[in-house]
C-alpha positions as CSV (number, residue, x, y, z in Angstrom):
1,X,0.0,0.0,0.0
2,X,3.1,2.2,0.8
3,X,4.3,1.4,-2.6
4,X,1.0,2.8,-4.3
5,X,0.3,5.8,-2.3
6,X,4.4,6.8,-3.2
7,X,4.4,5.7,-6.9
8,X,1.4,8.2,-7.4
9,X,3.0,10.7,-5.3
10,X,5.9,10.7,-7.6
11,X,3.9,10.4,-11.2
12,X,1.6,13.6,-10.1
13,X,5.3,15.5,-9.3
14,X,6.8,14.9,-12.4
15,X,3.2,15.7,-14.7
16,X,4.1,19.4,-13.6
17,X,7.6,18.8,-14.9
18,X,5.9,18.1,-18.5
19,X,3.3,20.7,-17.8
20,X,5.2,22.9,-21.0
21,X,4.9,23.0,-24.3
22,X,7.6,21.3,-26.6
23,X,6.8,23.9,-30.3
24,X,9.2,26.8,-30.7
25,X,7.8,30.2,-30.0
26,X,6.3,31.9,-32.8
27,X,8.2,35.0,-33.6
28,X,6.4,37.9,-35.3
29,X,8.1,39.1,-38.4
30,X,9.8,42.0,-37.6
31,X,8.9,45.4,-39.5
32,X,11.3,47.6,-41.5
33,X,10.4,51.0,-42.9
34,X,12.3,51.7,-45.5
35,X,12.1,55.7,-46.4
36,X,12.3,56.6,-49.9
37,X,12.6,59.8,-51.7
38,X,12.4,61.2,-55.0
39,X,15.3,63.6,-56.5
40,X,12.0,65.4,-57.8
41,X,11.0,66.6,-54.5
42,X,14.3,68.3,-53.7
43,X,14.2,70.7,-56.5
44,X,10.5,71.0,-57.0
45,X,10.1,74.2,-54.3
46,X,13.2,76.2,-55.4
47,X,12.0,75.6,-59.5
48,X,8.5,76.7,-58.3
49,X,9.9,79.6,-56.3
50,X,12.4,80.8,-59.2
51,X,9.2,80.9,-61.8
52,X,7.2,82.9,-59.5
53,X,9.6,85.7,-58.9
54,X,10.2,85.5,-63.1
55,X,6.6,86.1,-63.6
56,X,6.6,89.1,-60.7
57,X,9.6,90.2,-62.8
58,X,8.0,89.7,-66.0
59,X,4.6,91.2,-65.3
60,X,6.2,94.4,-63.7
């Protein structure tokens, strides 16, 4: 009877030793912005500026 009281003793300890799960952790993709500009928007406000003051020049 000692026997079968300590073998289920000893089986319900080591169930909580198995309690985990054995799958690898799911890892979530990681994110990367990648900023991208256009030549086009580095000379777009000084073009735009030069032909306004040519046609305050022109009309005057």
């Amino acid at each position: 009877m000692k026997k079968l009281v300590l073998a289920t003793a000893l089986s319900v300890a080591a169930t909580g030793a198995f309690a985990g799960n054995v799958a690898e952790p799911v890892m979530e993709p990681e994110i990367i912005i990648e900023e991208t500009s256009s030549s086009n928007q580095g000379i777009l406000v000084p073009v735009l500026f030069l032909v306004l003051v040519a046609a305050a020049v022109g009309s005057s």
